[in-house]
DOLUMLO-332851 format. One line per 10 residues: number of its first residue (from 1); for each residue x, y, z of N, C-alpha, C, O. Coordinates in steps of 0.2 Angstrom, whole numbers. Example, Ala and Ser with C-alpha at 12.3 -4.5 7.8 and 13.67 -1.06 7.14 Angstrom:
<sites>
1 = 66:-28:39:62:-22:39:66:-16:39:71:-17:42  64:-11:35:68:-5:36:64:0:39:67:6:40
</sites>
This chain:
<sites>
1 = -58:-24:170:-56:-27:163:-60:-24:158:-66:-23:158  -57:-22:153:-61:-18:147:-64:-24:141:-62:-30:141  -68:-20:138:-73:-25:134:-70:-29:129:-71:-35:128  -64:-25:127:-59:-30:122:-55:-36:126:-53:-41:123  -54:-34:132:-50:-41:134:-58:-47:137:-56:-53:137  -64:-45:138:-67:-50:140:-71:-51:131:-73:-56:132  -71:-49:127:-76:-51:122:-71:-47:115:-73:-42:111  -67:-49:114:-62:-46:107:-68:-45:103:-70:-39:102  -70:-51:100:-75:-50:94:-80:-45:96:-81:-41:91  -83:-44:101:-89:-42:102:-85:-33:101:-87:-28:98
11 = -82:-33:104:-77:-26:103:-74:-24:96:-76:-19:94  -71:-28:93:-72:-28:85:-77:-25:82:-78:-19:82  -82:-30:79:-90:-30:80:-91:-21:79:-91:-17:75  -91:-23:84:-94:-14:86:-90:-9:82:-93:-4:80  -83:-10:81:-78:-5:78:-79:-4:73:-78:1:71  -81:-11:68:-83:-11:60:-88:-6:59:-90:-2:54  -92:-9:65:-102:-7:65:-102:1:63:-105:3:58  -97:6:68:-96:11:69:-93:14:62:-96:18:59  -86:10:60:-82:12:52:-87:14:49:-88:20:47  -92:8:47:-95:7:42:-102:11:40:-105:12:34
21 = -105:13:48:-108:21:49:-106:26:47:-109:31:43  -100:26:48:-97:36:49:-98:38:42:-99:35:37  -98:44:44:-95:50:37:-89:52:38:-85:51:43  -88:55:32:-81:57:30:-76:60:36:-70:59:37  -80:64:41:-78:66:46:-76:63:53:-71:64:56  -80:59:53:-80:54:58:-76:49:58:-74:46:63  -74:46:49:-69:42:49:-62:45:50:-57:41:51  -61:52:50:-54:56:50:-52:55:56:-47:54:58  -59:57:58:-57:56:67:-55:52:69:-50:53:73  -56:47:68:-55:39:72:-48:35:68:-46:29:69
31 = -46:39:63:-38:36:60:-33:38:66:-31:43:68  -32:31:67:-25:33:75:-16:35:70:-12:36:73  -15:36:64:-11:38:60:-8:32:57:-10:27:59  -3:33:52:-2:25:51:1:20:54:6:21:57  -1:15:53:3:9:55:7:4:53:5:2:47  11:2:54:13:-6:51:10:-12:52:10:-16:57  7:-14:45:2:-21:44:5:-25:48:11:-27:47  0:-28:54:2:-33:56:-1:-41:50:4:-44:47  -6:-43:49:-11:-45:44:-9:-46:36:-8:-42:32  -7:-53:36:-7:-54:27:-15:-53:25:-19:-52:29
41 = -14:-53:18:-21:-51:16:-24:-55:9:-23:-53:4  -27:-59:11:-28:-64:6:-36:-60:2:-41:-58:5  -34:-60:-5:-38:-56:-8:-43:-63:-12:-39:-66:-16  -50:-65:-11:-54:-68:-15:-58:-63:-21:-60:-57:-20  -58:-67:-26:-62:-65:-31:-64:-70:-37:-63:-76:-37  -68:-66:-42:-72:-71:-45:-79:-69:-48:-83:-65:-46  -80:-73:-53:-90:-69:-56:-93:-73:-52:-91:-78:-50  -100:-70:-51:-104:-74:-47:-105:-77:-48:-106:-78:-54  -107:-85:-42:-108:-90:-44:-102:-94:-44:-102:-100:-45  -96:-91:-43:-89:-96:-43:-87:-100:-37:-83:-104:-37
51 = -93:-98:-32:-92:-103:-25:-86:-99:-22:-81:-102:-22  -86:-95:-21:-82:-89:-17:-82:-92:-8:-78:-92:-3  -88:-93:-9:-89:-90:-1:-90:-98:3:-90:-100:9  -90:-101:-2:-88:-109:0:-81:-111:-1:-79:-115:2  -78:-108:-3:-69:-108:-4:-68:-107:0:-65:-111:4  -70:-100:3:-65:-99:9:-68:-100:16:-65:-98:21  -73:-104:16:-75:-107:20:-69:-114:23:-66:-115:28  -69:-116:16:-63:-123:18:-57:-121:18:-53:-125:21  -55:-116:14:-50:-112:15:-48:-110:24:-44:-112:29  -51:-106:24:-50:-103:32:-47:-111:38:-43:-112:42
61 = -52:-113:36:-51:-120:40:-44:-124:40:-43:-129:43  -40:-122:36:-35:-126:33:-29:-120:35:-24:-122:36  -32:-115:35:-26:-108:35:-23:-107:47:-19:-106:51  -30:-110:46:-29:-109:53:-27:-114:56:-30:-119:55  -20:-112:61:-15:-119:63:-15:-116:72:-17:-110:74  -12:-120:74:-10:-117:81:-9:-111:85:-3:-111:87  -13:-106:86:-12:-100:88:-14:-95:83:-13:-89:85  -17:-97:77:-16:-93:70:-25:-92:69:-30:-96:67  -24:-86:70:-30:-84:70:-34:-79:61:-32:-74:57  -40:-81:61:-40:-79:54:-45:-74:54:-49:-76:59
71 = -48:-69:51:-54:-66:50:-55:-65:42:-52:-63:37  -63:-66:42:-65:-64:34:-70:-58:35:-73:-56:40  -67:-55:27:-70:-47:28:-74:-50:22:-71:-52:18  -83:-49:21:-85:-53:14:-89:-46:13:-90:-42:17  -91:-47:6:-93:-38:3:-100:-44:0:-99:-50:-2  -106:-39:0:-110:-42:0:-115:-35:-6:-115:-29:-5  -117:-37:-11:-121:-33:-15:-123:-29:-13:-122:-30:-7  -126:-23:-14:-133:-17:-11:-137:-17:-17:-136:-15:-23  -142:-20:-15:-148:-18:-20:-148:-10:-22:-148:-6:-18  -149:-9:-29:-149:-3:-31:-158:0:-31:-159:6:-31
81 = -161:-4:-32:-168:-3:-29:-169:-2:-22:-172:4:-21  -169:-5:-17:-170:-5:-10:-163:-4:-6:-163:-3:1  -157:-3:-10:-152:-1:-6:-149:-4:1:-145:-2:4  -154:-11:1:-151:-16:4:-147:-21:3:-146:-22:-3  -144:-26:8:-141:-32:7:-140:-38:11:-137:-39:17  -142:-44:8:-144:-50:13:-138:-51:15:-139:-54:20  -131:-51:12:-128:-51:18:-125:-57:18:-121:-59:22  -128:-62:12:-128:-72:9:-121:-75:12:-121:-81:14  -116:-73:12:-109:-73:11:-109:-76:18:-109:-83:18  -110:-73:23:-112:-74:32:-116:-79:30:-111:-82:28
91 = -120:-83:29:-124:-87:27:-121:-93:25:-121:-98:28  -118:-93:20:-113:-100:17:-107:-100:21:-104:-105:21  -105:-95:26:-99:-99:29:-101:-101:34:-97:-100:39  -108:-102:37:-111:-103:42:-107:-108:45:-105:-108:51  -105:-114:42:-100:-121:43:-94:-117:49:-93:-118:55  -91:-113:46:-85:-110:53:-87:-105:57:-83:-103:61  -94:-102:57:-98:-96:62:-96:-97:69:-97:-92:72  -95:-103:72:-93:-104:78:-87:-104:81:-86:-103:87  -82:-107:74:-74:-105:76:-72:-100:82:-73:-95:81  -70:-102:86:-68:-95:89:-59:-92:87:-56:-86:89
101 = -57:-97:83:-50:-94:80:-52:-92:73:-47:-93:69  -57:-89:70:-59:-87:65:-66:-83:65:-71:-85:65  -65:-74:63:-69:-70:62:-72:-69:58:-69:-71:52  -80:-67:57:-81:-66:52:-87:-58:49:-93:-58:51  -86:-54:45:-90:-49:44:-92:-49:38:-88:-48:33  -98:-49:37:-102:-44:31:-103:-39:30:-105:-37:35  -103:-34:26:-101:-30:23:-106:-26:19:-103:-20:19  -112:-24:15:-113:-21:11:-110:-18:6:-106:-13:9  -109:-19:-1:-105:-15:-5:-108:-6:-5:-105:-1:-4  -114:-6:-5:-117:4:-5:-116:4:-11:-118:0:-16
111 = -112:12:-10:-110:14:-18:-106:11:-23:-106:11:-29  -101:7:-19:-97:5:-25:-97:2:-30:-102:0:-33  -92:2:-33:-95:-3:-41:-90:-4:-45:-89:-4:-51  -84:-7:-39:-76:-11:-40:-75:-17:-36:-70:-19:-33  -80:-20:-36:-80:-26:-30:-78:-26:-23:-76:-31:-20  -79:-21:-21:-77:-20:-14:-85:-15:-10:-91:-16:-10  -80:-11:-5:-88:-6:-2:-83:1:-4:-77:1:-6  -86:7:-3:-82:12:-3:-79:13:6:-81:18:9  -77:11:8:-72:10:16:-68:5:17:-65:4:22  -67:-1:10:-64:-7:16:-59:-7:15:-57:-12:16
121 = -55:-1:15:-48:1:18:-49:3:24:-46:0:28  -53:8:26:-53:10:32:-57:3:39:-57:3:45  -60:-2:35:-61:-7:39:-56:-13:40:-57:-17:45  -52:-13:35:-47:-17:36:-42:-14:40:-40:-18:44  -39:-6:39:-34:-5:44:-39:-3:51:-37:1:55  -44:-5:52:-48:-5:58:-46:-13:62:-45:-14:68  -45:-17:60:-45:-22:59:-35:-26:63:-32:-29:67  -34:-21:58:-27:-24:62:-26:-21:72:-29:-17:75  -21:-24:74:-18:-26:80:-26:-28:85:-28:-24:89  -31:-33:84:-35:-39:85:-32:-43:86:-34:-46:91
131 = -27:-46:84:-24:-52:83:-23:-55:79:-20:-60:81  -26:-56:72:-26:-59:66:-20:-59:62:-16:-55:60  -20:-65:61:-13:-68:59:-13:-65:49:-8:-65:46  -20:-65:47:-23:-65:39:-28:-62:42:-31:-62:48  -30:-60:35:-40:-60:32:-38:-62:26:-33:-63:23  -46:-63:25:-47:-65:18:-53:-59:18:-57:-58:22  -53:-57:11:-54:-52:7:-58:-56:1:-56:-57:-4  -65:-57:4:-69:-58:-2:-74:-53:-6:-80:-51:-4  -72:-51:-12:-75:-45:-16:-83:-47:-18:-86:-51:-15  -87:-44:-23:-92:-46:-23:-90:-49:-29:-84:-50:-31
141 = -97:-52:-33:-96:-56:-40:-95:-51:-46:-99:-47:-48  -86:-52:-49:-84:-47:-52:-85:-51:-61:-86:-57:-63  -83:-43:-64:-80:-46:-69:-75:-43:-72:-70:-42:-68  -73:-41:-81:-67:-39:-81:-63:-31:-80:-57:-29:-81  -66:-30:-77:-62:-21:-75:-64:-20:-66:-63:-15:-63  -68:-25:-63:-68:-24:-54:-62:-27:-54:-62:-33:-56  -54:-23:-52:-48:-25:-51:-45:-23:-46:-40:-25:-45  -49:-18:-43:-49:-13:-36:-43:-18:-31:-38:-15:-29  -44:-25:-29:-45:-26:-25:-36:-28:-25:-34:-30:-20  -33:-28:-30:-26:-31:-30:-23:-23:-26:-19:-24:-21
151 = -25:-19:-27:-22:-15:-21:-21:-13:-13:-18:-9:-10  -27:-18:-13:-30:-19:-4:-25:-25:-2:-23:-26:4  -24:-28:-5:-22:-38:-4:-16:-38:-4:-12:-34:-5  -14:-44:-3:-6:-47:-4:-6:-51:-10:-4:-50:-15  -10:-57:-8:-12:-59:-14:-18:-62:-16:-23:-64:-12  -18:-61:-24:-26:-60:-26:-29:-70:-30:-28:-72:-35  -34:-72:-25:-33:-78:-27:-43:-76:-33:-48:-74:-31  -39:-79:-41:-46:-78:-44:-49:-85:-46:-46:-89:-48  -56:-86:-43:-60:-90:-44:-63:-91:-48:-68:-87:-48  -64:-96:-53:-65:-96:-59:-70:-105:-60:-68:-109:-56
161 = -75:-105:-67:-79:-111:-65:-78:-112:-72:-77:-107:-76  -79:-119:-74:-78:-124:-79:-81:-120:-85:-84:-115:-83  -82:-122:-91:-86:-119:-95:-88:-112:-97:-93:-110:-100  -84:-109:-95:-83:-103:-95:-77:-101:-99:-73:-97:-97  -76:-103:-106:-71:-100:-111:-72:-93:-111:-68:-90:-108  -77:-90:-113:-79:-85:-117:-78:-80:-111:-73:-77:-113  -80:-79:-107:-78:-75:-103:-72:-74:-101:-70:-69:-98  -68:-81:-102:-59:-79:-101:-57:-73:-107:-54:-68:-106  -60:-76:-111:-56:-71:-119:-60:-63:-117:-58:-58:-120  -65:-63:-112:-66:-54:-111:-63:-51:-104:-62:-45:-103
171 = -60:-57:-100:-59:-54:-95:-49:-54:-96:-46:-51:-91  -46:-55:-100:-39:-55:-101:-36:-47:-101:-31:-46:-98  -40:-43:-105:-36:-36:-103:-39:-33:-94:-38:-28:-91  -42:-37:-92:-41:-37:-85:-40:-39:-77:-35:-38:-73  -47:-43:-75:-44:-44:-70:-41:-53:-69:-38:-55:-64  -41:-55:-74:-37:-60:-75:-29:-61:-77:-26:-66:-77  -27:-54:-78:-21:-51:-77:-19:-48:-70:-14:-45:-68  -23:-50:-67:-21:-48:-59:-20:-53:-53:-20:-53:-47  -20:-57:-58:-21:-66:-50:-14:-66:-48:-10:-64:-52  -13:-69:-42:-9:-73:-42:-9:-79:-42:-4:-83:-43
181 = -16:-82:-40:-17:-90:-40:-23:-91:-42:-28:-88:-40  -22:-95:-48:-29:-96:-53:-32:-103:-49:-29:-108:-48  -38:-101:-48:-43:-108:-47:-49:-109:-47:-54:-106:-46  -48:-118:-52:-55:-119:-56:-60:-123:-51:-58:-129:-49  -66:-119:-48:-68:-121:-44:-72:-124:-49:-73:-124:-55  -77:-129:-42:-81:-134:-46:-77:-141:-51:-79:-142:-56  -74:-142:-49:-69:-146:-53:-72:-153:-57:-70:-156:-62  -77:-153:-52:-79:-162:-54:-83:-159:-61:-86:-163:-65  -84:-153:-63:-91:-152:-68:-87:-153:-75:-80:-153:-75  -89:-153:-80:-87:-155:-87:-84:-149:-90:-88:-144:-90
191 = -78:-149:-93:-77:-142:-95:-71:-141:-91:-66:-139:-94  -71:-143:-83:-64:-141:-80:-58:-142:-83:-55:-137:-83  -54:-150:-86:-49:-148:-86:-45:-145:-91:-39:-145:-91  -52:-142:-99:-48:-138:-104:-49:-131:-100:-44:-128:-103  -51:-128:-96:-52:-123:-93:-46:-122:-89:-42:-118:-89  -46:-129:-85:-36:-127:-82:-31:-126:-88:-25:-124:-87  -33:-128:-93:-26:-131:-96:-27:-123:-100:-21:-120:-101  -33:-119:-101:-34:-114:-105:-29:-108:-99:-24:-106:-101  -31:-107:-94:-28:-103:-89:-22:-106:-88:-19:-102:-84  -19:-111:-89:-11:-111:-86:-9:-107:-93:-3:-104:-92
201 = -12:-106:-100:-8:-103:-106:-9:-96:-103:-3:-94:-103  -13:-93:-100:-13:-89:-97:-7:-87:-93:-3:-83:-96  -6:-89:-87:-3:-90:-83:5:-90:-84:9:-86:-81  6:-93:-88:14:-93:-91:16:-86:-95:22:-86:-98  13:-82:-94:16:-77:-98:15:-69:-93:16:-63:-94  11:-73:-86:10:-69:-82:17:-70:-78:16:-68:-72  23:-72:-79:26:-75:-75:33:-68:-73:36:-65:-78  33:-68:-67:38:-62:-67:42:-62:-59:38:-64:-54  49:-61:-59:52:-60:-55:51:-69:-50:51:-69:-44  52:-75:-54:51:-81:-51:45:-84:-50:45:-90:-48
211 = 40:-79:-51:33:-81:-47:27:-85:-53:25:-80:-56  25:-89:-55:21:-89:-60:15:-93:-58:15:-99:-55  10:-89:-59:3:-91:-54:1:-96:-55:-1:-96:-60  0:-101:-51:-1:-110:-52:-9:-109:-53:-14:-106:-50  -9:-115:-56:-19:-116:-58:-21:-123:-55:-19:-129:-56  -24:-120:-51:-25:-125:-44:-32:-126:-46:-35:-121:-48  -36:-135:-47:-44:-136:-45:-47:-138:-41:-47:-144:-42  -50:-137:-37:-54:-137:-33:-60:-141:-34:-61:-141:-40  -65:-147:-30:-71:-149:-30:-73:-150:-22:-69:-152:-18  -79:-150:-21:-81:-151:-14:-78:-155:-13:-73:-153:-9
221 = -80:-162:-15:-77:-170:-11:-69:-171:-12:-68:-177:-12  -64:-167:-14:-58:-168:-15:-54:-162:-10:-55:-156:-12  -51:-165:-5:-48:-161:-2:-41:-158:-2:-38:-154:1  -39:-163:-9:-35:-161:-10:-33:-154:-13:-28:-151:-11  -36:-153:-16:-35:-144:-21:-35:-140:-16:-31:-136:-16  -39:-141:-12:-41:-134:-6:-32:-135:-2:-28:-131:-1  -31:-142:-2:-22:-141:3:-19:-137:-3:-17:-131:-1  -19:-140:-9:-14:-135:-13:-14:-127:-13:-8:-124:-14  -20:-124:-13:-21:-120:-13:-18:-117:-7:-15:-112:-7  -20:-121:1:-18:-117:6:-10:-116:5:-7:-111:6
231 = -8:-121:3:2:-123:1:3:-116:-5:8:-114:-4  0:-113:-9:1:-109:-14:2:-102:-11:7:-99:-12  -4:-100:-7:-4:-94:-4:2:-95:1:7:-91:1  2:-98:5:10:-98:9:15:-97:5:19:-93:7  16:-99:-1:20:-99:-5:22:-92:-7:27:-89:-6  16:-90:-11:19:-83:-11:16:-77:-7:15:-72:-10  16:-79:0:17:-73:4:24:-75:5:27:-70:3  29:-80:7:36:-79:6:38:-77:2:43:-75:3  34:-77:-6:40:-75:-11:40:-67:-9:45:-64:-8  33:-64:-10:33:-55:-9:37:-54:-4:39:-49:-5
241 = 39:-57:3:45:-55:7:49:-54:5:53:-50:9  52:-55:-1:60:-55:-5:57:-51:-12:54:-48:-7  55:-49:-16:52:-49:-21:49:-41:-22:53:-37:-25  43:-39:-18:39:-34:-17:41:-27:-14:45:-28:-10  40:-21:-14:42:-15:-12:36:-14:-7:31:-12:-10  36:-16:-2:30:-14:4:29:-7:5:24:-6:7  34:-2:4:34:4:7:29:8:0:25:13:0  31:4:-6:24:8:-12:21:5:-10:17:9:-8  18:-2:-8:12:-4:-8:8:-3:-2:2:-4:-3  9:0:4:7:4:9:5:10:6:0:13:7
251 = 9:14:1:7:22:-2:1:18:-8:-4:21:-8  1:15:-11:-2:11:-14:-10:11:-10:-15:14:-12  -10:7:-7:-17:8:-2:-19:15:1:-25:17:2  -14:19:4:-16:26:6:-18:28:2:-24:30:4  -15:31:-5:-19:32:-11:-27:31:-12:-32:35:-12  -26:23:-12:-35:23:-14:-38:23:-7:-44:23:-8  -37:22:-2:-42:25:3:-43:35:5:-47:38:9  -36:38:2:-38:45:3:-42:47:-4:-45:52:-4  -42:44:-9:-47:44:-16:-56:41:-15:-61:43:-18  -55:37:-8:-62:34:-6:-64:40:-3:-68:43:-6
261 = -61:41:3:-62:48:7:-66:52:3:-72:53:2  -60:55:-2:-62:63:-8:-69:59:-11:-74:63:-10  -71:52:-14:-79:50:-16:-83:52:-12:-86:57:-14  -84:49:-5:-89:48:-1:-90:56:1:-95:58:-2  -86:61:4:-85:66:4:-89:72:-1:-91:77:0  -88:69:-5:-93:72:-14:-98:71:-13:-101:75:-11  -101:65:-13:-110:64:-12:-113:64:-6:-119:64:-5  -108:65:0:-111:71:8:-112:76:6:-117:78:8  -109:81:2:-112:87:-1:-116:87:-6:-121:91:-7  -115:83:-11:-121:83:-16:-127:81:-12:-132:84:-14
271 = -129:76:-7:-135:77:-3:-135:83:1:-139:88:0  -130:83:4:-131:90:7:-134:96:7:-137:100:11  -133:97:-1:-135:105:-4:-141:101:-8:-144:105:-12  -143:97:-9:-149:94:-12:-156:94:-7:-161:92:-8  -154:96:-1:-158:98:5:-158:104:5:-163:107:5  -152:107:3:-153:114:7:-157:118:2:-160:123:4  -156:115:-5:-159:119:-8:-167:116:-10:-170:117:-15  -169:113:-4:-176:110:-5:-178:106:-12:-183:107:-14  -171:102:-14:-173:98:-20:-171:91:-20:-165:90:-17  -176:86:-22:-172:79:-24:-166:78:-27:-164:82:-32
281 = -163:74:-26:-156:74:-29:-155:75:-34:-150:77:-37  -163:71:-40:-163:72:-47:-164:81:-49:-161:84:-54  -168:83:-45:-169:93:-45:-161:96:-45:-160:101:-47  -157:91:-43:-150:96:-40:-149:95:-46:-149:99:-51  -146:89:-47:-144:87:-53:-146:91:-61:-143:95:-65  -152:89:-61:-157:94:-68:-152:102:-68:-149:104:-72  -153:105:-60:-151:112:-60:-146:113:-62:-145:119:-65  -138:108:-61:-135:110:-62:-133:111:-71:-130:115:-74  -137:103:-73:-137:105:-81:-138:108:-83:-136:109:-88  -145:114:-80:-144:119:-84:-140:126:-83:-141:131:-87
291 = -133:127:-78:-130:130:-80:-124:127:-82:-120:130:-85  -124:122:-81:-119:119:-87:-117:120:-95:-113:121:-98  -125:117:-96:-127:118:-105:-129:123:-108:-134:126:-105  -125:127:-112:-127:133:-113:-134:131:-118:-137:137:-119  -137:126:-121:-140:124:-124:-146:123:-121:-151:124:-125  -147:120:-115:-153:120:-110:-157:125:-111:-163:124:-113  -155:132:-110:-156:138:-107:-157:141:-113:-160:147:-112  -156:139:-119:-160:141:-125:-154:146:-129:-156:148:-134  -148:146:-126:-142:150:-131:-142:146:-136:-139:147:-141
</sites>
């Protein structure tokens, strides 16, 4: 009996562990060619502090019905000081850690700096044929231009907290132009219901092809918002069935995972030759300014 049919998870596990190691080379290697998405792909987002990671906590639990299996991919900061990351995400959904009809991974973002990591394409299409029926896709705490992830996802649900005008009116020429279902998390606090009533003006003019993104709110003690929500996303994964061109939105993600490649790839050689040339990365860098600037060099 092979390790995947006695321990899926633990076989999983290991496969991201491994993704999430490699280099540019090694992740070429290990692409079996394309596939067809078995996997909806619920896309969370939100500024920090929106209660992300407690959403899809009650979320997940609600998504998962008989035989329906779920896994969360959560993207987790890197400190730009120590290059680490606690990881917190895994932490607050500790409430479903035991499910065995629901997976769960943490992530470090590294380099990136669009709310995602630079691979979680290649961890996502790692991800399919496990058996998951969905992921959800929790980005880090974004603001208005991290919009990366509307092209990983199916749909992009944006999580938003009361009292926060002022960052609507900054974040409108962006990722608030990318939801498909708006939700005022924290509902019980003061502030929520001009904050819905502000994002449904929003929302009405987002409207296209039938679909007009509903503004759903949420509070811990009311279970009802988290049902609408679970009812919303059902809703428009059947609408994108009729609606959507799958065949660009697969070229759509191939794109931005062979563009993540071409990144990571760049700063393997820029360390690279920053060794070879016995300098820190800041010496490589210096050097190449000075044949860059004709100015340096005293022309």
């Amino acid at each position: 009996m092979s390790e995947t049919s006695r321990n899926p998870r633990r076989a999983l596990s290991r496969a991201l562990t491994r993704i999430a190691n490699a280099d540019v080379a090694e992740t070429l290697a290990q692409q079996s060619g394309a596939t067809t998405p078995e996997m909806s792909r619920i896309g969370v987002t939100g500024a920090p502090g929106a209660g992300k990671s407690t959403l899809i906590a009650r979320l997940a639990k609600l998504r998962k019905v008989e035989e329906h299996k779920i896994a969360v991919l959560a993207i987790d900061p890197t400190s730009p000081v120590s290059q680490g990351s606690i990881l917190g995400d895994r932490i607050r959904m500790d409430s479903i850690a035991d499910d065995p009809d629901i997976f769960i991974r943490s992530i470090p973002s590294r380099r990136a700096h669009d709310g995602l990591t630079d691979n979680t394409a290649d961890l996502l299409n790692a991800m399919e044929g496990h058996g998951f029926d969905e992921v959800i896709l929790e980005s880090v705490g974004v603001g208005q231009a991290e919009y990366t992830i509307r092209t990983l996802v199916d749909t992009v649900v944006l999580v938003l907290l009361p009292e926060s005008g002022d960052a609507i009116q900054a974040m409108k020429a962006g990722i608030l132009e990318m939801a498909d279902i708006y939700v005022v998390n924290k509902a019980d606090l003061p502030g929520a219901e001009l904050m819905a009533a502000e994002i449904a003006q929003v929302a009405a003019h987002q409207s296209a092809d039938d679909w007009t993104p509903p503004v759903i709110s949420t509070s811990r003690d009311d279970p009802n918002g988290f049902a609408e929500l679970d009812a919303a996303i059902t809703a428009h994964t059947e609408w994108r069935k009729t609606h959507l061109d799958e065949t660009a939105s697969r070229r759509a993600r191939a794109r931005y995972q062979a563009q993540g490649l071409l990144s990571r790839r760049i700063d393997e050689i820029v360390d690279a030759d920053s060794s070879l040339l016995d300098l820190d990365p800041q010496g490589l860098f210096d050097a190449l300014i000075d044949k860059l600037n004709p100015k340096s060099r005293g022309a």
